[in-house]
Biotite code that builds the C-alpha atoms (Angstrom):
import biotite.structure as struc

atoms = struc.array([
    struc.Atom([-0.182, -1.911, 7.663], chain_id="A", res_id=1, res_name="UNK", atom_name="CA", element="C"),
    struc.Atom([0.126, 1.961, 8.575], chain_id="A", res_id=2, res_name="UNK", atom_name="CA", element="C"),
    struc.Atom([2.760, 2.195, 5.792], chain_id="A", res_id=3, res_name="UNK", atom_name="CA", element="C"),
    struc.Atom([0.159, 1.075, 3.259], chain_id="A", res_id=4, res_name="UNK", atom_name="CA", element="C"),
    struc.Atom([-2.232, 3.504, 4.003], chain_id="A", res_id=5, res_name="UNK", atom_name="CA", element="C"),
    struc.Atom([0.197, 6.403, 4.720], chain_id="A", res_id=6, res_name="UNK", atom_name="CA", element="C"),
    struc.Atom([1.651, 5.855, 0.974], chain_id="A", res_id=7, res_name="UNK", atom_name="CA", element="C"),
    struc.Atom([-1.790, 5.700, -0.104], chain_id="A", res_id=8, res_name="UNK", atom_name="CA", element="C"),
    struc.Atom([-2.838, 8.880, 2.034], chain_id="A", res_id=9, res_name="UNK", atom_name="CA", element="C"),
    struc.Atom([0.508, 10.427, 0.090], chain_id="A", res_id=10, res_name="UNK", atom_name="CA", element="C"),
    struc.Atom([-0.473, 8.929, -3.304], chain_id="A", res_id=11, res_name="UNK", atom_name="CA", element="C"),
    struc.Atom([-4.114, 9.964, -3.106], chain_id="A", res_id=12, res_name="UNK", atom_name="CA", element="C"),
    struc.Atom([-3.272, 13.782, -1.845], chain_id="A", res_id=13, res_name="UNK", atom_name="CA", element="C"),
    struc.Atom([-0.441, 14.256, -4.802], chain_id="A", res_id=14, res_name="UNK", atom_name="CA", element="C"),
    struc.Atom([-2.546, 13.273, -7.790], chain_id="A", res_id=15, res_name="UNK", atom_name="CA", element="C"),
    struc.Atom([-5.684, 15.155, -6.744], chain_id="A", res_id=16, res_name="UNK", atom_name="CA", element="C"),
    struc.Atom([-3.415, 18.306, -5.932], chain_id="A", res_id=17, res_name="UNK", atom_name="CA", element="C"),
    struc.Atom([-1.950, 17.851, -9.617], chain_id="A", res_id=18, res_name="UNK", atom_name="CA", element="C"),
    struc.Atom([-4.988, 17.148, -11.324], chain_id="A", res_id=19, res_name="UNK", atom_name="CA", element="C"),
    struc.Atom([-7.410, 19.592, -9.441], chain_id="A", res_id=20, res_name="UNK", atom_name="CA", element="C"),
    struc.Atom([-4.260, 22.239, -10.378], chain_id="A", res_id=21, res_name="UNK", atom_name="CA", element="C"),
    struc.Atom([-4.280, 21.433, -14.075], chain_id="A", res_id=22, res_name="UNK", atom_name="CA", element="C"),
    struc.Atom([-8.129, 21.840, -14.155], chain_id="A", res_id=23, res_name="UNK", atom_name="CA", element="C"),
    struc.Atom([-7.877, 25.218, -12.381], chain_id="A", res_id=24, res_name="UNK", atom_name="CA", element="C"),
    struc.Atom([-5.064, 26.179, -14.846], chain_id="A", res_id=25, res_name="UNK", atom_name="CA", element="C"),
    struc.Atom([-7.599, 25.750, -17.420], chain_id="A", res_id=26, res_name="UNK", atom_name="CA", element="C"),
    struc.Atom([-10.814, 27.429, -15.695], chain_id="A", res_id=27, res_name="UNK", atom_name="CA", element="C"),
    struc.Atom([-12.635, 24.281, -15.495], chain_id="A", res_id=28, res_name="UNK", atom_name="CA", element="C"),
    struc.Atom([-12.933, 24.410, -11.587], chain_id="A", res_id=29, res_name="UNK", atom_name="CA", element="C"),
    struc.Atom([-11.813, 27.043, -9.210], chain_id="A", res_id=30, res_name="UNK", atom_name="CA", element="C"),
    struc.Atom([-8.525, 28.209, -8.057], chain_id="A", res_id=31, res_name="UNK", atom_name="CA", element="C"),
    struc.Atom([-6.135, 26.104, -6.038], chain_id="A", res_id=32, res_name="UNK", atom_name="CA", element="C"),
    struc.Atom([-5.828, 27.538, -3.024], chain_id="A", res_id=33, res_name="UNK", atom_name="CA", element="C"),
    struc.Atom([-4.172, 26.707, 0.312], chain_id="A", res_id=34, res_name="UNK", atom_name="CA", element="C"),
    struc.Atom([-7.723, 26.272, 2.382], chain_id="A", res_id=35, res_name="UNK", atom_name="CA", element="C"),
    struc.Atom([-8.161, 23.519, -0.538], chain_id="A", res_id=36, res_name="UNK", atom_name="CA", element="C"),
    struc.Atom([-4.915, 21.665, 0.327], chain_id="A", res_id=37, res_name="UNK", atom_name="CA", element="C"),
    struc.Atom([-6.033, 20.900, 3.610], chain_id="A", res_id=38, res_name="UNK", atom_name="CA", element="C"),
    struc.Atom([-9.302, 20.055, 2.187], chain_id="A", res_id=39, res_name="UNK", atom_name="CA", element="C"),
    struc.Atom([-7.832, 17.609, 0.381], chain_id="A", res_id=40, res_name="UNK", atom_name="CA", element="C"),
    struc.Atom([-5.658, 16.358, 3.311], chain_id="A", res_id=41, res_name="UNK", atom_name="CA", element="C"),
    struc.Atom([-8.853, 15.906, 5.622], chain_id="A", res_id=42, res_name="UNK", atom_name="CA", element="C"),
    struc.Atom([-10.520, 13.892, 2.675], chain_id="A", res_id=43, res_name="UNK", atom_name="CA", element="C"),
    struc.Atom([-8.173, 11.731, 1.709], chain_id="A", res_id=44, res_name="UNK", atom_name="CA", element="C"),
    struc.Atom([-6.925, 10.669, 5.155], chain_id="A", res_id=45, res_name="UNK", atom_name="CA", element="C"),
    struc.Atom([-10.846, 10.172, 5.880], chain_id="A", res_id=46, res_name="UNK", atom_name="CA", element="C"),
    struc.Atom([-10.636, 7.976, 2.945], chain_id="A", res_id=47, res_name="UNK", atom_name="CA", element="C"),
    struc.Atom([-7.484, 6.091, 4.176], chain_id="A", res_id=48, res_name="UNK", atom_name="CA", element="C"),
    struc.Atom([-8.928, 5.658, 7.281], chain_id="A", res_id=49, res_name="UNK", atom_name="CA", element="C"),
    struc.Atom([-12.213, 4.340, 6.095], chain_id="A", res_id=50, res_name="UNK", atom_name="CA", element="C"),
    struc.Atom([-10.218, 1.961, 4.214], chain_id="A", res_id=51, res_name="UNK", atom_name="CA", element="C"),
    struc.Atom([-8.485, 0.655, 7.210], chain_id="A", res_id=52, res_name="UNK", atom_name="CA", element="C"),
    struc.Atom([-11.908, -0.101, 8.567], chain_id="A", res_id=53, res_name="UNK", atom_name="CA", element="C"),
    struc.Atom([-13.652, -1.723, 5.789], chain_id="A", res_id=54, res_name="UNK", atom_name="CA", element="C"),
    struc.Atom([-10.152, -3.581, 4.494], chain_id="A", res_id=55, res_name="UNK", atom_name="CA", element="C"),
    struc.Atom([-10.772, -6.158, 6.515], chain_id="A", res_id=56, res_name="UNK", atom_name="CA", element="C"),
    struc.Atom([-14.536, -7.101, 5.421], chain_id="A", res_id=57, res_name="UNK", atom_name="CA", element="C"),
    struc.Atom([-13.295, -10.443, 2.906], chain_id="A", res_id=58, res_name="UNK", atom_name="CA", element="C"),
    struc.Atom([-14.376, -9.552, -0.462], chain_id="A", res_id=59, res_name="UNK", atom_name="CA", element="C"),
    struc.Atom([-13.766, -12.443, -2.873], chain_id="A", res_id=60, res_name="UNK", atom_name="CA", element="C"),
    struc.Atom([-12.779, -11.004, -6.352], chain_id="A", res_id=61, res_name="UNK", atom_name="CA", element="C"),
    struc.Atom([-10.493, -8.030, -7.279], chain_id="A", res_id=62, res_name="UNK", atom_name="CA", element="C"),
    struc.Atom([-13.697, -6.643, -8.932], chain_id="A", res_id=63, res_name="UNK", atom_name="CA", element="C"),
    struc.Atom([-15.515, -7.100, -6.087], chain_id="A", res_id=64, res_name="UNK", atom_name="CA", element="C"),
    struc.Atom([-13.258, -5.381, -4.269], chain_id="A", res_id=65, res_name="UNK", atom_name="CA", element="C"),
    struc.Atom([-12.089, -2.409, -5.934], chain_id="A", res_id=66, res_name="UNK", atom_name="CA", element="C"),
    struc.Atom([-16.165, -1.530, -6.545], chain_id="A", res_id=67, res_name="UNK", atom_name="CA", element="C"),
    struc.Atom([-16.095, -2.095, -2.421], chain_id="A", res_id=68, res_name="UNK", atom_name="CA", element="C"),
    struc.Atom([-13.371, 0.913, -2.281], chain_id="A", res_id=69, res_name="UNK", atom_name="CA", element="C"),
    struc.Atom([-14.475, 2.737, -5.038], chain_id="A", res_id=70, res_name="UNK", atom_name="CA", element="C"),
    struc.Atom([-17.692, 3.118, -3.016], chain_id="A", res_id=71, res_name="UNK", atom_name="CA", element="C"),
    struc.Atom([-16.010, 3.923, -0.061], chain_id="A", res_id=72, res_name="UNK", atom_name="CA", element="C"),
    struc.Atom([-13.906, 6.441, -1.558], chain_id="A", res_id=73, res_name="UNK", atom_name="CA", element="C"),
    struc.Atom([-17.494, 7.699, -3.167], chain_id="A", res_id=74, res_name="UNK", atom_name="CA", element="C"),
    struc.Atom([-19.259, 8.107, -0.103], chain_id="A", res_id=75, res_name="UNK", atom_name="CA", element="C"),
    struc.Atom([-16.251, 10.576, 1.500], chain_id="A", res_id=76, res_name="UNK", atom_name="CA", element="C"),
    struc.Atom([-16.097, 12.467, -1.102], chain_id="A", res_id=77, res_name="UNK", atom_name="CA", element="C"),
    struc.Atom([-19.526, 13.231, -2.170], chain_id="A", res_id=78, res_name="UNK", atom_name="CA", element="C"),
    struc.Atom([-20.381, 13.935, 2.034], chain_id="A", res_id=79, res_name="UNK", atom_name="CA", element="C"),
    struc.Atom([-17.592, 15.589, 2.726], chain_id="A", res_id=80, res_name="UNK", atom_name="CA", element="C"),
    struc.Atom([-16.687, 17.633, -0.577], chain_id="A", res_id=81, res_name="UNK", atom_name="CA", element="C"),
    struc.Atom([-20.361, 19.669, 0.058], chain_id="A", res_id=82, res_name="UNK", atom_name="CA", element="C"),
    struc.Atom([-19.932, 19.337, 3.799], chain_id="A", res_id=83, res_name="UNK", atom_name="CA", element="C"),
    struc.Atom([-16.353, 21.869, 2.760], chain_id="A", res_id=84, res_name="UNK", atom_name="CA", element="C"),
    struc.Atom([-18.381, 23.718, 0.226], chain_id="A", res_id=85, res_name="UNK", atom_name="CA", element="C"),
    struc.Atom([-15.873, 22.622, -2.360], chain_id="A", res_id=86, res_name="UNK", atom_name="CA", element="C"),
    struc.Atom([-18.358, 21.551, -5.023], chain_id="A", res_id=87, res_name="UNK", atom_name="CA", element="C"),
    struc.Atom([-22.062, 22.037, -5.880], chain_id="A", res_id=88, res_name="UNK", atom_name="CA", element="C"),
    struc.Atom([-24.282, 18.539, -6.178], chain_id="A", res_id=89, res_name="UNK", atom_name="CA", element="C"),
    struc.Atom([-24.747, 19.202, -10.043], chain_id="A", res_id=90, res_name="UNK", atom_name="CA", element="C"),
    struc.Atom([-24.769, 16.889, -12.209], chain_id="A", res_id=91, res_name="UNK", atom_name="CA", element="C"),
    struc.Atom([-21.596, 18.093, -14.646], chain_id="A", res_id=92, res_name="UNK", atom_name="CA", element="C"),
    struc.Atom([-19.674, 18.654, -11.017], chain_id="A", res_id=93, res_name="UNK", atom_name="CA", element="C"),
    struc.Atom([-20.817, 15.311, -9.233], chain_id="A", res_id=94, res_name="UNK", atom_name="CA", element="C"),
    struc.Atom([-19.265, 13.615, -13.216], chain_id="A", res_id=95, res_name="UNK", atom_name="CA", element="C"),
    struc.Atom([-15.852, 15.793, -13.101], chain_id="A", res_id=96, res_name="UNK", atom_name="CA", element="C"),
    struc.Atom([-15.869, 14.717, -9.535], chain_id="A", res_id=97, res_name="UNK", atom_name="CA", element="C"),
    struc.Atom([-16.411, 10.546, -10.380], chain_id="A", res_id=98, res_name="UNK", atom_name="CA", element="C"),
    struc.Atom([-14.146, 11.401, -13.461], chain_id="A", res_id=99, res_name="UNK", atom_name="CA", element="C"),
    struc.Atom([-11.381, 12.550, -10.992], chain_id="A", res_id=100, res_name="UNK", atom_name="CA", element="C"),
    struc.Atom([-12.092, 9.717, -7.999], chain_id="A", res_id=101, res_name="UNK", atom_name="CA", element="C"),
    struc.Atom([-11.008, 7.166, -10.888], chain_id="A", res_id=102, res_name="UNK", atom_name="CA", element="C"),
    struc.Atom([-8.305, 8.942, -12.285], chain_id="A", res_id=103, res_name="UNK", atom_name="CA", element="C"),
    struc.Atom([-6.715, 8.993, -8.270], chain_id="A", res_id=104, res_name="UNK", atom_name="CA", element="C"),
    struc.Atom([-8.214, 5.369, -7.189], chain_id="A", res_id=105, res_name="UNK", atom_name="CA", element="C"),
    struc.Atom([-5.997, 4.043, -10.346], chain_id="A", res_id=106, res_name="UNK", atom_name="CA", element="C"),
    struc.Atom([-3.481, 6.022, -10.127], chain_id="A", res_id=107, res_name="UNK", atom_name="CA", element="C"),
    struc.Atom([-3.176, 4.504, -6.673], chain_id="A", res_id=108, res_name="UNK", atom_name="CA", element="C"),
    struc.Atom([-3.874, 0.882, -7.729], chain_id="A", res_id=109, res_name="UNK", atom_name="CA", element="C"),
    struc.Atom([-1.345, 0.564, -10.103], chain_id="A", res_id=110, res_name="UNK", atom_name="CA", element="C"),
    struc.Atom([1.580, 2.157, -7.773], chain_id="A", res_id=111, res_name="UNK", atom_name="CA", element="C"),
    struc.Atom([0.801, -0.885, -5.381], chain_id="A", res_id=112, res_name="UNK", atom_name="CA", element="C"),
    struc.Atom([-0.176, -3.028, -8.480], chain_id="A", res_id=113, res_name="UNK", atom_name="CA", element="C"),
    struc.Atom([3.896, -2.329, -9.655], chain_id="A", res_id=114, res_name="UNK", atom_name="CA", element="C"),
    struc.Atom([5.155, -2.317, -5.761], chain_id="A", res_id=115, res_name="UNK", atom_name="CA", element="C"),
    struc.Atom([3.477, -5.674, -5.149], chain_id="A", res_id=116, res_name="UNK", atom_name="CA", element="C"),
    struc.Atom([4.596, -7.435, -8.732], chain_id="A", res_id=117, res_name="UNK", atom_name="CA", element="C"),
    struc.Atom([8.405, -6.332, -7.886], chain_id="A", res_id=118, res_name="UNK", atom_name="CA", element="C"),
    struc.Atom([8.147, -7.666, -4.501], chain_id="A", res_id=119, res_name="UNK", atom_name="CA", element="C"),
    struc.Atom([6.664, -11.233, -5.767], chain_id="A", res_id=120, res_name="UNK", atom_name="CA", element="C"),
    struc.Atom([9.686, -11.257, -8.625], chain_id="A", res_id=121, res_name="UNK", atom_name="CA", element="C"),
    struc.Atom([12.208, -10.082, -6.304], chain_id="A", res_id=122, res_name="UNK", atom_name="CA", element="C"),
    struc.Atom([10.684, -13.539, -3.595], chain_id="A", res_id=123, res_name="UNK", atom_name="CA", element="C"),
    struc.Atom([10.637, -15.812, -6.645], chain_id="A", res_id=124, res_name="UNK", atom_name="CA", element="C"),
    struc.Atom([14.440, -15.326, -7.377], chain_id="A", res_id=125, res_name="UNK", atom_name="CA", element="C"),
    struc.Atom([15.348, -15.506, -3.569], chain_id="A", res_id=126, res_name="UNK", atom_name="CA", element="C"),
    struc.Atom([12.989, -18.835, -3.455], chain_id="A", res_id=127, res_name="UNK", atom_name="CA", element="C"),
    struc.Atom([14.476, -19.938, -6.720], chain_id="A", res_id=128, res_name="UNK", atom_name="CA", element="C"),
    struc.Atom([18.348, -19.497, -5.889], chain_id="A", res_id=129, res_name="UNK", atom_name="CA", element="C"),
    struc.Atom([17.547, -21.284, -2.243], chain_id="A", res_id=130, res_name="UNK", atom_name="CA", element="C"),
    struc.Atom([15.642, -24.183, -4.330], chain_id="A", res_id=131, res_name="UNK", atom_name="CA", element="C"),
    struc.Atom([18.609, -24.237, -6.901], chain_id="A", res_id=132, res_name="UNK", atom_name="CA", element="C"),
    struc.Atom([21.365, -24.368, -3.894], chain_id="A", res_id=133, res_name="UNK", atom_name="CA", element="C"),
    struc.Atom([19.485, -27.135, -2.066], chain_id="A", res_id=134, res_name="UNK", atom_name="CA", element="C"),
    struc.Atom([19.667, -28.931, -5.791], chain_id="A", res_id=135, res_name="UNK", atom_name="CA", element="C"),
    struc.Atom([23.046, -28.734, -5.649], chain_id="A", res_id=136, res_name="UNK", atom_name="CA", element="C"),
    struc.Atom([23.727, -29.511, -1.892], chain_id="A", res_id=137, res_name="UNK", atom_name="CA", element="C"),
    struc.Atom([21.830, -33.120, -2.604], chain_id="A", res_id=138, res_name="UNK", atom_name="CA", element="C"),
    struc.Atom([23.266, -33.488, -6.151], chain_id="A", res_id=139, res_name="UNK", atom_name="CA", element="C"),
    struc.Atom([26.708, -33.421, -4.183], chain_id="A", res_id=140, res_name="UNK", atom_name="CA", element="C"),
    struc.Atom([25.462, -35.501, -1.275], chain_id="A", res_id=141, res_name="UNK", atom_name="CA", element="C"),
    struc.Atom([24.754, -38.237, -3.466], chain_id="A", res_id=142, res_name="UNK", atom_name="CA", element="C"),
    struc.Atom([28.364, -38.570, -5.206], chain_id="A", res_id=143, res_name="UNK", atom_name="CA", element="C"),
    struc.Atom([29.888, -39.449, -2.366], chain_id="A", res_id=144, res_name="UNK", atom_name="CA", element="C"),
])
């Protein structure tokens, strides 16, 4: 389980260090700078750890649940970003802000999305060869 949420953690800090760098390239928020990094750190591990909490509250649809984390995510991030000073609650910040909580939250999803489909293919082959040998083993058996 710690895995999970330390990729995530990783995940989560990368692509809201690249796209929060790309935006200050272009003057659209302020300058990257290393006070920001660890900003970023603190949130996103608050967010991880959140997660850990609330991931085991049984949601029943994958809608259901990624609105569940979305609003988790959310709540860290509009309490802690002011709590740092790192954005003003306007309204063209707090929509940049949502704008760049999705961006990272699917970013995220469809890492684990791809990580969890090669893991089922690469069970379904293992399960398929073992159901294909067994096949075989009684198809022998019953020659004899």
């Amino acid at each position: 389980a710690f895995k999970k949420y330390f990729i995530s953690n990783c995940l989560s800090f990368t692509l809201v260090t690249v796209i929060y760098a790309v935006l200050s390239k272009y003057g659209v928020v302020y300058e990257l700078r290393d006070y920001t990094l660890l900003q970023f750190f603190c949130i996103t591990t608050a967010i991880c750890l959140l997660m850990y909490l609330t991931d085991r509250i049984p949601v029943k649809t994958l809608a259901g649940g990624i609105a569940f984390d979305l609003l988790c995510v959310a709540a860290v991030v509009y309490t802690l970003g002011p709590l740092f000073g790192m954005f003003p609650m306007e309204w063209p910040i707090l929509l940049l802000v949502a704008g760049m909580i999705a961006v990272v939250y699917a970013g995220v999803f469809a890492v684990f999305y791809v990580q969890n489909k090669a893991a089922a293919e690469s069970i379904n082959k293992k399960l398929s060869k073992q159901r294909k040998k067994g096949d075989e083993t009684r198809d022998n058996g019953k020659g004899d």
